[in-house]
C-alpha positions in Angstrom: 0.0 0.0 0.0 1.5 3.4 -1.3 2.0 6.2 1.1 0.8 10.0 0.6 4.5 10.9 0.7 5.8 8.4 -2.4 4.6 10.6 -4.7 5.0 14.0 -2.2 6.3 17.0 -4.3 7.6 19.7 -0.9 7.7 23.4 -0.5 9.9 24.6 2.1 9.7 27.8 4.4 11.8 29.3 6.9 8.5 31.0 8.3 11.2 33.6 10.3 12.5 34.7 7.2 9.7 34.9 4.7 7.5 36.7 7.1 10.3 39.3 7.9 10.1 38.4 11.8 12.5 40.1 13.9 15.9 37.7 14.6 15.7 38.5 18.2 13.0 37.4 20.4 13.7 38.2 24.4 11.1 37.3 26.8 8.0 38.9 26.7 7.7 40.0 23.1 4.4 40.7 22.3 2.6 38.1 20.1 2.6 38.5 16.6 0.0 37.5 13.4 2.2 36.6 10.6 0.4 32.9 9.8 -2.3 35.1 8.0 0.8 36.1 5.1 1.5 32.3 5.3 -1.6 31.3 5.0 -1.6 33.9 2.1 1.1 31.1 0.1 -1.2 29.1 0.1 -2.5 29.5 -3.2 0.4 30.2 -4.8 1.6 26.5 -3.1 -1.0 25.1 -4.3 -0.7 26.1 -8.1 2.7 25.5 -8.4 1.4 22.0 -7.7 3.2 21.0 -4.5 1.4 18.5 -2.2 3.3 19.3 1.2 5.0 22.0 3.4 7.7 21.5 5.2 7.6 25.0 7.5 10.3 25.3 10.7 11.5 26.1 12.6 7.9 26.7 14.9 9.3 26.1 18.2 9.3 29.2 20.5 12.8 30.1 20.4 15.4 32.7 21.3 16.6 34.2 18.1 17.2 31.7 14.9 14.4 29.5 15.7 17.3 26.4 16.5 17.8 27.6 20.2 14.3 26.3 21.6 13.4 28.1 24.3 10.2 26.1 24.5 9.1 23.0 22.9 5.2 23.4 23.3 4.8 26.9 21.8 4.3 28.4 18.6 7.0 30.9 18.0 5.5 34.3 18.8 6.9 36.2 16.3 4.4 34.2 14.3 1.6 34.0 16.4 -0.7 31.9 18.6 -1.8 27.9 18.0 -4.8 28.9 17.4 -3.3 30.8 14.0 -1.2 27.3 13.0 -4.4 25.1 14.0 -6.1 27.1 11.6 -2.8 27.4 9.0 -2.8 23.1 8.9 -6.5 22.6 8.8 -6.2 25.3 5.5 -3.8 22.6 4.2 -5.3 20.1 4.7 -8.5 21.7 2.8 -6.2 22.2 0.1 -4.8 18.3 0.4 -1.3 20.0 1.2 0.1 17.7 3.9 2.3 20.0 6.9 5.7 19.1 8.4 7.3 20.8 10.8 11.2 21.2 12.5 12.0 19.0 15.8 14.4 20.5 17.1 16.2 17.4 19.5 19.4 17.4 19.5 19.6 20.9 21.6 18.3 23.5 23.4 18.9 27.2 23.9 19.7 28.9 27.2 16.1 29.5 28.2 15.1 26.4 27.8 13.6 25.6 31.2 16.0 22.8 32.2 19.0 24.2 31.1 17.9 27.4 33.4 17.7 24.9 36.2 21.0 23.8 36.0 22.4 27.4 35.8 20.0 28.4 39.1 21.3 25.0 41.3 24.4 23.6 39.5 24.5 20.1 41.0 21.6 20.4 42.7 19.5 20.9 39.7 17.3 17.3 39.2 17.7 18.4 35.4 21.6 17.7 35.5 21.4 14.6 33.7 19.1 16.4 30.5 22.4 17.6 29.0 25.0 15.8 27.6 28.7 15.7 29.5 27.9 18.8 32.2 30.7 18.9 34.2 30.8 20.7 37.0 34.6 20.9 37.7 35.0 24.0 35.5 33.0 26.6 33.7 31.7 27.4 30.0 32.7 29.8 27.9 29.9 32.2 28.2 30.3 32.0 32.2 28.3 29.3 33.4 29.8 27.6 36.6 29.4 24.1 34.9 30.5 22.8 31.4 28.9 20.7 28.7 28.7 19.7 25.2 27.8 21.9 22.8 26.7 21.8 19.3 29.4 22.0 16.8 31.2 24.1 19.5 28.3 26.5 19.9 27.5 27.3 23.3 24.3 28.7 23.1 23.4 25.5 22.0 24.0 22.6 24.6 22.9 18.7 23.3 20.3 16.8 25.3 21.0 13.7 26.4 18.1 11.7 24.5 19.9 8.7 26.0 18.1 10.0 29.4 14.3 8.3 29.4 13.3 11.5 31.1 14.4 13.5 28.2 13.1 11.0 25.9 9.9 10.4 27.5 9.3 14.5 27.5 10.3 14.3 23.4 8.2 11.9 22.7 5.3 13.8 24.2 6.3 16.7 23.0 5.3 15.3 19.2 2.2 14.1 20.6 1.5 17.3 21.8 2.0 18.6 17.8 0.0 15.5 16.4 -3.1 15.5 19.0 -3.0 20.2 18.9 -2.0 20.7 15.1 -2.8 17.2 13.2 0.7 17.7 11.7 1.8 14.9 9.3 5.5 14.6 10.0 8.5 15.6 11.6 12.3 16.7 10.0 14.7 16.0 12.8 17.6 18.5 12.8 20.8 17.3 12.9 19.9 13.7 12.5 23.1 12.4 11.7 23.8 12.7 15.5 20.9 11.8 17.4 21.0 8.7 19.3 20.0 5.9 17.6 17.6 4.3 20.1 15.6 7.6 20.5 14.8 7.3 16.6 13.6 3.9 16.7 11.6 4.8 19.7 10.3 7.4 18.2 9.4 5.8 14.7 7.1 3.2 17.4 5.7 6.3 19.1 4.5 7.9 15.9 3.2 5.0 14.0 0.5 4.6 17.0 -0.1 7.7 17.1 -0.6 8.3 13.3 0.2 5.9 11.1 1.5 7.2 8.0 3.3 10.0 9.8 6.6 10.5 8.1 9.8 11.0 9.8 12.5 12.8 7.5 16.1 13.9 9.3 18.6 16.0 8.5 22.0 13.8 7.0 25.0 15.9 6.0 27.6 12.7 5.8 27.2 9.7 5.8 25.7 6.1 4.7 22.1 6.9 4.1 20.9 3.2 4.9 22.0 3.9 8.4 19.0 6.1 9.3 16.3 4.7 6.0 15.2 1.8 7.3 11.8 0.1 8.5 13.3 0.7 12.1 14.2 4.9 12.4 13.4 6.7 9.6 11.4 7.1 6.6 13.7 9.6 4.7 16.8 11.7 5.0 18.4 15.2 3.4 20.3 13.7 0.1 22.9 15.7 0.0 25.2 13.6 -1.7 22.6 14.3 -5.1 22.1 18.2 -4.2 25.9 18.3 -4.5 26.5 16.6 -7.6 23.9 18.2 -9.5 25.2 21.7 -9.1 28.9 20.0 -9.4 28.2 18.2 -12.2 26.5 20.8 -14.4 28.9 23.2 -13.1 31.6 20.8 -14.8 29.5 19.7 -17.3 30.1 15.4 -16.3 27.0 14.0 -16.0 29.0 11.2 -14.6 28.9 12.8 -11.4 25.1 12.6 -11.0 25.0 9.3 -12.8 27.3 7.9 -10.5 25.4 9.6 -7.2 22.6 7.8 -8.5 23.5 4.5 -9.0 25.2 4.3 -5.6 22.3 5.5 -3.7 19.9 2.7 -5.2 20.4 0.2 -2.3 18.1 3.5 -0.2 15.4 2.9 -2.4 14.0 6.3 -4.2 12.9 7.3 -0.7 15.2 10.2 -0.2 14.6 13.9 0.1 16.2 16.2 -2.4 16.5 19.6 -3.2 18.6 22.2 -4.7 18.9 24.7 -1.8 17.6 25.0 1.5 18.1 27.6 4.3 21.6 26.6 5.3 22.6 26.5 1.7 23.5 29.0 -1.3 20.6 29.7 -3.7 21.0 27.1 -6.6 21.0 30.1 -8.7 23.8 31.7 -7.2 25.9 28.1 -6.8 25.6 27.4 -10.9 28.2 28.3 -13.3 25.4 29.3 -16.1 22.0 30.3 -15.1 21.1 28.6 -18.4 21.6 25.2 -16.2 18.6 26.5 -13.8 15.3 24.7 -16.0 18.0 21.5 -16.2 18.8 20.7 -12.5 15.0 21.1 -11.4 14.5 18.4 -14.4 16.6 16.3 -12.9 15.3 16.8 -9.5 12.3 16.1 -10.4 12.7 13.0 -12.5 15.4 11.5 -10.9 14.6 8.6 -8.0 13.6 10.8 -4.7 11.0 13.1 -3.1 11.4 16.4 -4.6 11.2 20.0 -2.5 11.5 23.3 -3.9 13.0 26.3 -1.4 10.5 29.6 -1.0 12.1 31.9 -3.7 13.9 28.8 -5.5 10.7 29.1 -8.1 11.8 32.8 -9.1 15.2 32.0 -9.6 16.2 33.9 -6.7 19.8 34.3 -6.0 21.7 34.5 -2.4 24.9 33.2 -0.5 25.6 33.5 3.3 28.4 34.9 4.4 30.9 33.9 7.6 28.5 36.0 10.1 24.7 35.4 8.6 22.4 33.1 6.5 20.6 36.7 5.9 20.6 35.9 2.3 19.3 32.8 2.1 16.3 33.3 4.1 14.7 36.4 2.6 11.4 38.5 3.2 9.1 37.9 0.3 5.9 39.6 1.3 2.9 38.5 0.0 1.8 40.6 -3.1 5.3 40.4 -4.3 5.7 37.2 -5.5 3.9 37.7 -9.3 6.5 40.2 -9.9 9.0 37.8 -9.1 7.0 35.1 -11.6 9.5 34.2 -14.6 9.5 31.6 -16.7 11.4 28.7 -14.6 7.9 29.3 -11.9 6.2 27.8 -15.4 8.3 25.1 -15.7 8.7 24.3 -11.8 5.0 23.8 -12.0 4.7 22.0 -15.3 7.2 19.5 -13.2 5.2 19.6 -10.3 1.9 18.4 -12.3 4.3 15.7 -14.4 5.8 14.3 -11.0 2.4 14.4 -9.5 0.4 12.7 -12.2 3.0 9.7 -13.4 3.3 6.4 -11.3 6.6 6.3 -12.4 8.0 8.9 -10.1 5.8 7.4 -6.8 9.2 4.9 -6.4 9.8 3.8 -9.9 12.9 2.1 -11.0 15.4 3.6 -12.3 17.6 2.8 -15.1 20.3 4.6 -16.7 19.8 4.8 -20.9 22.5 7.0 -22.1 25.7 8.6 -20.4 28.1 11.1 -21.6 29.8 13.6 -20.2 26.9 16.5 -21.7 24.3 14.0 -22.2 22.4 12.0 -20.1 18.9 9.7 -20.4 17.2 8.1 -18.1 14.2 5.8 -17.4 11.7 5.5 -14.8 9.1 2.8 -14.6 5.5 3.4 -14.1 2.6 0.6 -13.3 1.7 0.6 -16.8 4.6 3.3 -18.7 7.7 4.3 -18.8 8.7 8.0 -18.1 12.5 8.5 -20.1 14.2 11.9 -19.0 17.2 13.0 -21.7 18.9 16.3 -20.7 22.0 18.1 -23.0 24.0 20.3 -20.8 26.4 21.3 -23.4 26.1 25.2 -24.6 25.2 23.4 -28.3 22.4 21.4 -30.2 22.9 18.0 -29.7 21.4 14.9 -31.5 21.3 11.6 -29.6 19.8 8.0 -29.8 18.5 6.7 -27.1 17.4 3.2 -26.3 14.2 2.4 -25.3 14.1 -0.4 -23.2 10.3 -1.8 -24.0 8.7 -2.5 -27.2 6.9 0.9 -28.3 6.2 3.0 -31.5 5.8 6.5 -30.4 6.9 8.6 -27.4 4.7 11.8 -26.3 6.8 14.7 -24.9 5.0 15.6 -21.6 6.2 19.2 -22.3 4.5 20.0 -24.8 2.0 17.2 -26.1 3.9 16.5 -29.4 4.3 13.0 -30.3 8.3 12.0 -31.3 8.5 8.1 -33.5 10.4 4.9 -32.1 12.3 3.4 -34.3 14.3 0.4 -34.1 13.6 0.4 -30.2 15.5 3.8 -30.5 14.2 7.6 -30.0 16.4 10.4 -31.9 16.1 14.0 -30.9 17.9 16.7 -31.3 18.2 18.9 -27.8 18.8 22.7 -27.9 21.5 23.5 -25.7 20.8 23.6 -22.1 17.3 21.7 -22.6 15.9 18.6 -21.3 12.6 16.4 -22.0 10.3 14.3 -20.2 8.5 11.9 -22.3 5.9 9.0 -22.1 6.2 5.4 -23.4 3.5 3.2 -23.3 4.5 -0.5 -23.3 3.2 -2.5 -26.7 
């Protein structure tokens, strides 16, 4: 029995950013009402063809949204619960599904446990919530006690999800999101260092609770295997593919991406994938030749993996972070701005949308490689009853190529534009303009 996210097509929104929210958020900020201009995306969403948000993080938090001050509260620089129980239900009207950040592996400062522990040191009965405090000498931002910190950042000290406690108080912390805001998943930050034991009990937990609630984490490096399995997670970040599709256009070797490909197969086509996000450069700002831009979001589409497109990523927006901020990659885009932002990649991000959508062949088709070069590249995926071929030219120049097709078939319909292109001899010939791709149909017999 397929799953609603097989055949999922994401939109992803740092809510902080898009809203224009203020960075900073000290205790007792008034509350704010920015899910109404979110709710205002909706539409847009919706006609580009994407089936689900992913929108984080939500957590109340000190400044970046990362350094939870609270797990249990909407962030107030966007408003109340009542304002995101009425953003999902909006959704789900729309048959969008909604997943939001957990933030696990940390906490901010103000989180109420790690306040504890700074008000009674060894006396706090939170002690054992954080990973390695040590009371024998002091942090770096003064506190009489150390501990471990993410990636060296202090504002950030790591739970110790080995502690049932903490686990316990995790695990009804997403109940709490499930039973409030009927949310359909989670995306684990920094999954590729959360304990192992936590996951699995938390893939238990959520199946009870909700059955086909998915469980996506964030995987830098790594074996992807390690986390995709029947036992922790449904799906992690790929980015081994994000980084050898901008590489490999960028050096024109579709060998790169081929190769990606075919080593990720033992995963399954299970995998998230994306261009950019919010901790990375704008795909538009990372490729060599703009030109390139309609070709990687052909290949993320049609290539094995659940595809998400980053607010702005539609309008070709470009940005880069610097040593100091992730400013740029996490713009304001009010609402009413967007159609002057519409170009023609938004066209053919949502003529992808409709083709991954609509075709069994992308809900976990096989996948099997046609035609390699270093500037061309074909590809099949395999529906219940056709085959979907992909066959993308990355080379500045026309080129002309003849591609195998790997079922007996007489004609091929280009699911760009409707024509109709002949079989013959088992083969399609076509000549691609430079920097173009195509989708096309087969239909077996």
């Amino acid at each position: 029995m397929s799953t609603w996210y097989e055949n999922a097509v994401f939109y992803h929104i740092y809510p902080l950013g898009l809203t224009g929210a203020p960075m900073e958020n000290p205790p007792g900020t008034p509350i704010a009402t920015r899910f109404p201009e979110l709710e205002g995306y909706l539409p847009h969403i919706h006609a580009l063809g994407c089936t689900a948000i992913y929108i984080g993080p939500l957590f109340e938090s000190t400044s970046h949204g990362y350094d939870t001050r609270d797990f249990r509260q909407i962030d107030r620089r966007l408003g109340t619960e009542e304002d995101f129980v009425r953003f999902v239900r909006h959704c789900h009207e729309m048959r969008i599904r909604v997943i939001v950040d957990g933030v696990f592996n940390h906490t901010g400062r103000e989180f109420f446990a790690f306040r504890d522990i700074r008000e009674h040191c060894g006396d706090s009965r939170f002690r054992d919530w954080y990973r390695g405090i040590n009371f024998d000498w002091g942090s770096p931002l003064g506190d009489p006690f150390c501990y471990d910190a993410w990636q060296g950042h202090f504002e950030l000290p790591c739970l110790n999800l080995q502690n049932p406690e903490v686990a316990q108080y995790l695990f009804d912390t997403v109940r709490f999101w499930i039973d409030t805001f009927d949310i359909d998943g989670i995306r684990l930050d920094c999954a590729n260092v959360l304990d192992f034991a936590f996951m699995r009990g938390l893939r238990q937990r959520t199946e009870a609770m909700k059955p086909d609630f998915w469980l996506m984490g964030e995987v830098i490096h790594g074996e992807y295997g390690r986390w995709v399995n029947h036992e922790t997670l449904h799906s992690v970040t790929n980015y081994e593919l994000h980084k050898s599709l901008y590489s490999g256009l960028n050096d024109h070797n579709f060998f790169e991406i081929a190769h990606n490909v075919k080593r990720l197969e033992a995963v399954g086509p299970r995998l998230y994938t994306f261009l950019e996000n919010h901790d990375e450069d704008r795909i538009a700002s990372k490729l060599k030749n703009r030109q390139h831009l309609p070709l990687a979001y052909l290949l993320l589409y049609t290539l094995p993996g659940i595809p998400s497109v980053y607010y702005g990523g539609e309008w070709a927006i470009p940005g880069r972070r610097t040593n100091t901020s992730d400013a740029a990659l996490r713009p304001c885009i009010p609402i009413g701005q967007e159609p002057g932002l519409h170009c023609a990649l938004t066209d053919y991000i949502a003529r992808l949308d409709k083709i991954h959508t609509s075709e069994t062949a992308y809900a976990g088709g096989r996948y099997q490689e046609l035609l390699l070069t270093n500037r061309q590249y074909a590809f099949a995926r395999y529906g219940k009853d056709s085959i979907c071929i992909t066959v993308a030219n990355n080379d500045d120049h026309a080129a002309t190529v003849s591609v195998p097709v790997p079922v007996p078939a007489n004609n091929a319909e280009n699911l760009m534009d409707a024509s109709i292109i002949p079989i013959t001899n088992g083969r399609l010939s076509l000549t691609l303009p430079g920097n173009e791709g195509v989708v096309l149909k087969i239909r077996e017999g």
